[in-house]
N, C-alpha and C positions, 0 to 999 in steps of 0.2 A: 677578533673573537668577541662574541658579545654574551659569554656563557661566564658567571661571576666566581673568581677566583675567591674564595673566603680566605681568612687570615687570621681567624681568633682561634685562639690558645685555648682549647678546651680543658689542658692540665695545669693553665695558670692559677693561683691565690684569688686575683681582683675577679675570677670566674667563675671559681669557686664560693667565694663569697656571693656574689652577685646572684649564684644559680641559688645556694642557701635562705638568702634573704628571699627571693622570688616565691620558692618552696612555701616559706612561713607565709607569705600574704593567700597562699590561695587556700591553704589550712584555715585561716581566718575566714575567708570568702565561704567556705563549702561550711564553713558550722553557721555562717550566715541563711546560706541556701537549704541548709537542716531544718531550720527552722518553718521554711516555706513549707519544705515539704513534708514535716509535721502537720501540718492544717491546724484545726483547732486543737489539738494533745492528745494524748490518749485516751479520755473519757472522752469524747465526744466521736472520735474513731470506733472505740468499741462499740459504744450507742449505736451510730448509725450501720457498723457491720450485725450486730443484731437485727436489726430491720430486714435482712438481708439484703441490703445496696450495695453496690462496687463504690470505691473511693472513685476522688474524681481522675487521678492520673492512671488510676487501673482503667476506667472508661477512654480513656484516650489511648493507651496501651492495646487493648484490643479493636479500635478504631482504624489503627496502625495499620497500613503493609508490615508485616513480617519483618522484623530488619532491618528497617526502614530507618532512618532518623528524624528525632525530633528537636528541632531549632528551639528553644523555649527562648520568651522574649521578656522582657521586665522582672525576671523573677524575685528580685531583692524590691521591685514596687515596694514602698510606703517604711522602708528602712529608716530607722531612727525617730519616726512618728508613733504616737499610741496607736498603731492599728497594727497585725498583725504583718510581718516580712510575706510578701507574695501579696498582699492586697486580696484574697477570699477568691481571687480567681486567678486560672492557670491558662498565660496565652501561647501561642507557638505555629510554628506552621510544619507539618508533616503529610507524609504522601497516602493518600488514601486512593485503593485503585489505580494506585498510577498518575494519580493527580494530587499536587502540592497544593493543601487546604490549608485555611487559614482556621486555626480550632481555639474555640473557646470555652474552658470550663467551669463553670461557678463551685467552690469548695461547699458543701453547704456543711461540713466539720465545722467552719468558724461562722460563728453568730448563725447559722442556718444558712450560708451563703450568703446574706442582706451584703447590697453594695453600702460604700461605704463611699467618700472624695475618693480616696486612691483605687479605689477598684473605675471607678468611671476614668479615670486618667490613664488608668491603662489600658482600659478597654475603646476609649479614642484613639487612642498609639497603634493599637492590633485595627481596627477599625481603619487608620492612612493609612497603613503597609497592604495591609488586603487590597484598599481603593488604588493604590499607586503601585500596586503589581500583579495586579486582576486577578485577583486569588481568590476561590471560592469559599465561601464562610459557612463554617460548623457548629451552631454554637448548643452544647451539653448544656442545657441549661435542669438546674435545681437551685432554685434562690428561694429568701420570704422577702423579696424587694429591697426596697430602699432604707437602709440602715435612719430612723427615723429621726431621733437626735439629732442628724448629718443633714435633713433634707436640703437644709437651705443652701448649701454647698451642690446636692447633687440636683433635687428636683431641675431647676430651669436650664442647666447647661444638661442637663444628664437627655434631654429629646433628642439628640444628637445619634443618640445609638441607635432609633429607629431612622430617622432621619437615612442615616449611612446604609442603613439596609435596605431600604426603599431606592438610593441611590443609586447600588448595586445591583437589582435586578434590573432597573432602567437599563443598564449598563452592560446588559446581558451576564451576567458574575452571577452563578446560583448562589442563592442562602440557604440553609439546612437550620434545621433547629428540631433536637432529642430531647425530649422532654420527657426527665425523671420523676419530679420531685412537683414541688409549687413553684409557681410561675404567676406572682400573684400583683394586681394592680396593675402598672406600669412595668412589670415584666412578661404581663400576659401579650401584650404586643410583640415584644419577642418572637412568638410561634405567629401570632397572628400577622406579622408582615414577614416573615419568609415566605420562599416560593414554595419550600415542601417542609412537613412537619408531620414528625413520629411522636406520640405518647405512649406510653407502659401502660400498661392496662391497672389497674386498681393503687396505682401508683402517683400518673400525673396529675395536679388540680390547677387549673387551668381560668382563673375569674378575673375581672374587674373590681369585685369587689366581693369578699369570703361572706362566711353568712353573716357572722356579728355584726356587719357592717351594712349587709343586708336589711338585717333584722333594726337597726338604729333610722338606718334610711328611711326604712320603706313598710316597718314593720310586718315582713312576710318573714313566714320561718321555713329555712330550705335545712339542706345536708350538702358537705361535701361535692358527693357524687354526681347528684341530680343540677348542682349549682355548675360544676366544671369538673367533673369527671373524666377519665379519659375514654370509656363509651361511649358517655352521653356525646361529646364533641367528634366522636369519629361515626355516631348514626344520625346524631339528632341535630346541633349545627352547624356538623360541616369541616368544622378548623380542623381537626384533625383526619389528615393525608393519608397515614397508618397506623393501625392498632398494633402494638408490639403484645406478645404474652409477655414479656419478658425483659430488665435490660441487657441483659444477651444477645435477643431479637431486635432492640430497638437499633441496638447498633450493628448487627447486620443487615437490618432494616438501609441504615442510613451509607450502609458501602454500596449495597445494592444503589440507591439512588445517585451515588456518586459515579457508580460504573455504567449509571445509562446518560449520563450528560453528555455523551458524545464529545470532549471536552479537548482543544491541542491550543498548544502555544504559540504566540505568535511571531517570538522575536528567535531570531537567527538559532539554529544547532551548534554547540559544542564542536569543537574538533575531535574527532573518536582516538586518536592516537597518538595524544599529550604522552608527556615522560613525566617519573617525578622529579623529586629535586632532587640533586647530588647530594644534599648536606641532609642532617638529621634533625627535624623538629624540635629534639630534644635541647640540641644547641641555646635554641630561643629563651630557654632558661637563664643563664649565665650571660646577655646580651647588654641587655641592659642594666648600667650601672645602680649602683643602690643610694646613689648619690646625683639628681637629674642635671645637675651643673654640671658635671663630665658628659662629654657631646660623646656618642657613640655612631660607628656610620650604620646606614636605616639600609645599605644595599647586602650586609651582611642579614636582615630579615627578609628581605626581598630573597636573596637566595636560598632558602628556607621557607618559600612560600611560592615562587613562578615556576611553573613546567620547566623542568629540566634546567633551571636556577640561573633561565637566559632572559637577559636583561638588556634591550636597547637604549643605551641610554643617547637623549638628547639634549645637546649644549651640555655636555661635561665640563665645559672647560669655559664656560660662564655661567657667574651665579651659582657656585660651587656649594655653598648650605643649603641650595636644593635640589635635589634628585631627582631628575624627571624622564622617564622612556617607557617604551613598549614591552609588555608580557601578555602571559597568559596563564590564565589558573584556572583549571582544570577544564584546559581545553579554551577555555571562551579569553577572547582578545582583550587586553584592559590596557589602559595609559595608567601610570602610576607616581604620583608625587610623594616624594619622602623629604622630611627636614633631616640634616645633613649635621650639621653646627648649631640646631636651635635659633639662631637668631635671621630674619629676613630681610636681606637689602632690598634696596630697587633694582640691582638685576635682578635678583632674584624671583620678586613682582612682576616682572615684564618677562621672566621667560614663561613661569605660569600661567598669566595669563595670552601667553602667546601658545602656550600647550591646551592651554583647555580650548581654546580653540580650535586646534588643530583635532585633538578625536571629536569635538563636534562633528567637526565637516567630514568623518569616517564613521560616524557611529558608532562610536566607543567606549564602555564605561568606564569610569575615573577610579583609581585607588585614591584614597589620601593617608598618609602614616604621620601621623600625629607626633612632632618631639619640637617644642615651638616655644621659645619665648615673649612671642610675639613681633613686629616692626621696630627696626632699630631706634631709638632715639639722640639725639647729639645735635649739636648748631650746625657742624657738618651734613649732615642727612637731613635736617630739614630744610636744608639752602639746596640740596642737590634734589630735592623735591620727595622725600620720603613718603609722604601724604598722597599725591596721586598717584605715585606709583603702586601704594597700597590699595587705592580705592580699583585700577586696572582690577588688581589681581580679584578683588570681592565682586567687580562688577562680573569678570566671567565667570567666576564659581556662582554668583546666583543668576545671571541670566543662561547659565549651560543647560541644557535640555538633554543630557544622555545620562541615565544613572551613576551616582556616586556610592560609593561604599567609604564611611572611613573607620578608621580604628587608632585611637589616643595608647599608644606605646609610652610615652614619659609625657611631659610638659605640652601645656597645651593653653596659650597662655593670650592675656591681653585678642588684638584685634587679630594677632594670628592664628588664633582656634576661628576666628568668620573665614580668612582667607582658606583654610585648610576645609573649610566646611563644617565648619561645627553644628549643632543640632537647629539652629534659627535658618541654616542655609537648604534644610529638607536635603538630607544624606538618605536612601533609600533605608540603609539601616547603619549605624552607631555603633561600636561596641569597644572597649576600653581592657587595656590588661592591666592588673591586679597593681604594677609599678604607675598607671594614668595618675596624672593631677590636672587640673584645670581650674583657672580663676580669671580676677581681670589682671593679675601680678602676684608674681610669687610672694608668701607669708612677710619675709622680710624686708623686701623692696614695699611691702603698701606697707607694713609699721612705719618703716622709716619715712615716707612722704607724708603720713600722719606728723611725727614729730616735729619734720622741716617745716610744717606747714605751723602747727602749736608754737613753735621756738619762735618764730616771724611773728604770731600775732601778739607772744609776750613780748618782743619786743619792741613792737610798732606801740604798746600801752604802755614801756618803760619798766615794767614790771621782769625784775627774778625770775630765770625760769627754773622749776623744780625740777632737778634730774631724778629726784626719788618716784616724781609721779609719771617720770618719762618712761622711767625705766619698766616701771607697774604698765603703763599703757602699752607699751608696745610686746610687751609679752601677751597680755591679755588677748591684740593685737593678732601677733600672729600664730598665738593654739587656735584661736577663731579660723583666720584664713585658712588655715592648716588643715581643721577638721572640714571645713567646709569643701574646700578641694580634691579630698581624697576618691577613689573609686566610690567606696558602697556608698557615701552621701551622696553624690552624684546620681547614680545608678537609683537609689531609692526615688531622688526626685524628678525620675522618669529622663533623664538627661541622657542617658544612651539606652542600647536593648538589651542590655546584658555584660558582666562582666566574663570575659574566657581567659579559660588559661592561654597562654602564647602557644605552647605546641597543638592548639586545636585551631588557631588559626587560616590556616589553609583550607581546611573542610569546611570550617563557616564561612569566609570567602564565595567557596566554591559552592555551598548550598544558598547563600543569598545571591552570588550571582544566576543560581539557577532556576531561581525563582524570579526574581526578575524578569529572565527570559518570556515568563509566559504572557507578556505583554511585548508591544513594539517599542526596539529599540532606536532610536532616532534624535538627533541631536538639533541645536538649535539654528535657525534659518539666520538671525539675525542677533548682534547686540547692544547694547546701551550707548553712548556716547564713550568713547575712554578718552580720560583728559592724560594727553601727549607730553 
């Protein structure tokens, strides 16, 4: 039978606990994601609902299919840095028409919209997933440009956004672009390289350069309207595709154009007649330990996330701290890796890389479940060849050609987050639960190779070594690694696309795998050398 027997005590203590602790990290997470979706506060809210404009996530909301969902991506962007949680713009991909878009919206509540470093970094982020799962792009745009202070940060890497959108139509990928607000300088390109573009009627302004700047240049004195209004552009030159009355209109404006792209996907259909899982999502609460040095098994998640919580596994009974076999989640086929025990031998190397081969050559996309200390180390394992068995496993996670999906469940550590596919490996999408850590070694294993390393050089100089300042150091040591490792640090520094709760797990799964689909899924012909 290959349908998974689960075995955790949902009225044990250590489960209890474990479900409690889980509970308070995503308490913490959601007053995090409060913040995003506050925008600029209240005064700048009410200001702009004065104007009569819709926020920005109300313009995405009626943008929406009915019902529909919305994937949001980056949302904790630029956590922990001076700039506002959400980075001034709101990315996601949702179904418009019937069609999975790739949507972007500049907040213009914070600073007026102006990007900022973190808004370009996430907007390059939404900008690869679009490119790498032919997703058509929407972008709301109300911004006053480039946050100015910041230029030298955004200006020369920031061409990139048109760049990708030029890319895209090449590519046949429609661009869209709603033009609320200003769209001013180097945002006016924006509208001006999409394939189709709506402005509001006495709303959008639309220039190169506004008038003051006009007026410094070139000493002409314009207005607004006459300079980049959104008449003037929709009679006089041209850039504007549709005159909306309205932003009401502009974004029926802009469904209507999504629903004449004649638009279908081109990787394989879903199976219509998936089951769910036997077990209860809720479970996934109380799973993982609160404590990531307790190994927990990764197939008690798998059964709480694969169609009817059936599980093929292959090579059970080698290389046992990894989990490796066939599912399916919601409906669509996937191969799936889970760490078992945290730690990775060389069997363990050689049967993944001997799996990720194997859905190459079917077409299949990769799960990976994140709980990894990394490759073993000891005189033993580096005499039995620990080293290329490792480097197997990373050559076919980056030479694999079929989408990856992974998701960091605890530890996620050293060269084992590259084997697992960590974010340098191009994961389609990333996303981490509220218990994720990831570094090059956990807090107290790097203090203490600090110290070994300190203790060795006082002693190679003959010199006392201070335990007082040992002691001070390696604390210091590892609150650093500690804070550094956590989910929302991570997450802020664009290192995954979001953090979720575990029981939403399946559905995001299920909606990144089916976005993916709307491109071809196809694996790799060939790959790298593996040293034997």
């Amino acid at each position: 039978m290959s349908t998974i027997r689960s075995t955790v005590d949902t009225r044990s203590e250590e489960f209890a606990e474990n479900r409690e602790s889980m509970l308070g990290k995503l308490a913490e997470i959601d007053g995090e994601h409060a913040k995003a979706i506050a925008g600029g506060g209240e005064k700048y809210v009410s200001r702009h609902r004065k104007r009569g404009k819709l926020l920005a996530r109300e313009r995405i909301e009626l943008l929406l299919d009915e019902d529909s969902p919305f994937l949001e991506l980056s949302p904790l962007a630029a956590w922990g840095s001076d700039y506002q949680v959400g980075a001034s713009v709101i990315t996601g991909i949702g179904v418009v028409e019937g069609v999975e878009c790739m949507i972007s919206a500049s907040d213009p509540t914070v600073k007026g919209g102006a990007s900022n470093p973190w808004t370009a970094k996430k907007s390059y982020r939404a900008a690869d997933i679009a490119a790498q799962n032919r997703l058509p792009v929407i972008n709301l745009v109300e911004s006053g440009g480039a946050d100015l202070p910041t230029q030298k940060e955004i200006f020369i890497p920031g061409g990139r956004i048109f760049r990708d959108l030029t890319r895209s139509s090449a590519a046949k990928v429609p661009t869209i672009a709603l033009v609320f607000g200003n769209s001013t300088a180097g945002g006016a390109y924006l509208p001006g390289m999409s394939d189709y573009v709506v402005m509001v009627k006495e709303r959008a302004k639309v220039f190169l350069g506004g008038p003051p700047l006009v007026k410094m240049a070139t000493g002409e004195e314009s207005d607004d309207e006459s300079l980049g209004g959104a008449e003037m552009h929709a009679r006089t030159s041209g850039l504007a595709d549709y005159l909306a009355a309205d932003e009401e209109d502009a974004i029926r404006l802009g469904r209507s154009i999504v629903k004449r792209l004649n638009w279908t996907k081109q990787g394989p259909t879903p199976k219509p007649d998936y089951a769910e899982p036997l077990y209860s999502a809720e479970d996934l609460l109380g799973i993982v330990p609160t404590d990531l040095k307790v190994p927990f098994d990764p197939r008690e998640v798998i059964a709480r996330v694969a169609d009817g919580s059936d599980f093929d596994e292959f090579k059970p009974l080698y290389g046992s701290s990894l989990a490796t076999g066939w599912a399916s989640i919601h409906g669509y086929p996937v191969g799936i890796l889970a760490n078992a025990q945290g730690v990775l031998f060389g069997e363990e190397s050689q049967k993944a890389a001997q799996f990720i081969q194997l859905a190459n050559q079917i077409d299949t996309p990769l799960v990976f479940l994140h709980n990894t200390t990394g490759y073993m180390v000891g005189k033993e394992y580096e005499q039995s060849g620990i080293i290329k068995h490792g480097a197997m496993m990373i050559n076919a996670v980056s030479n694999s050609k079929v989408p990856h999906l992974s998701v960091l469940m605890g530890a996620s550590y050293g060269a084992g987050h590259y084997g697992m596919c960590g974010r340098a490996y191009d994961p389609r999408f990333l996303f981490a639960w509220p218990s994720a850590k990831s570094a090059v070694m956990g807090p107290q294993q790097l203090a203490g190779v600090l110290s070994i390393v300190a203790r060795a050089a006082a002693a190679s100089r003959g010199q006392e070594y201070n335990e007082e300042h040992d002691a001070a150091m390696r604390a210091m040591v590892e609150g650093q690694i500690e804070a550094e490792s956590m989910p929302m640090f991570l997450s802020g520094m664009l290192y995954d696309d979001g953090i979720i709760d575990p029981r939403d797990t399946r559905t995001v799964l299920g909606l990144s795998l089916s976005v993916i689909h709307n491109g071809p899924v196809k694996g790799a012909e060939g790959f790298g050398v593996f040293r034997m």
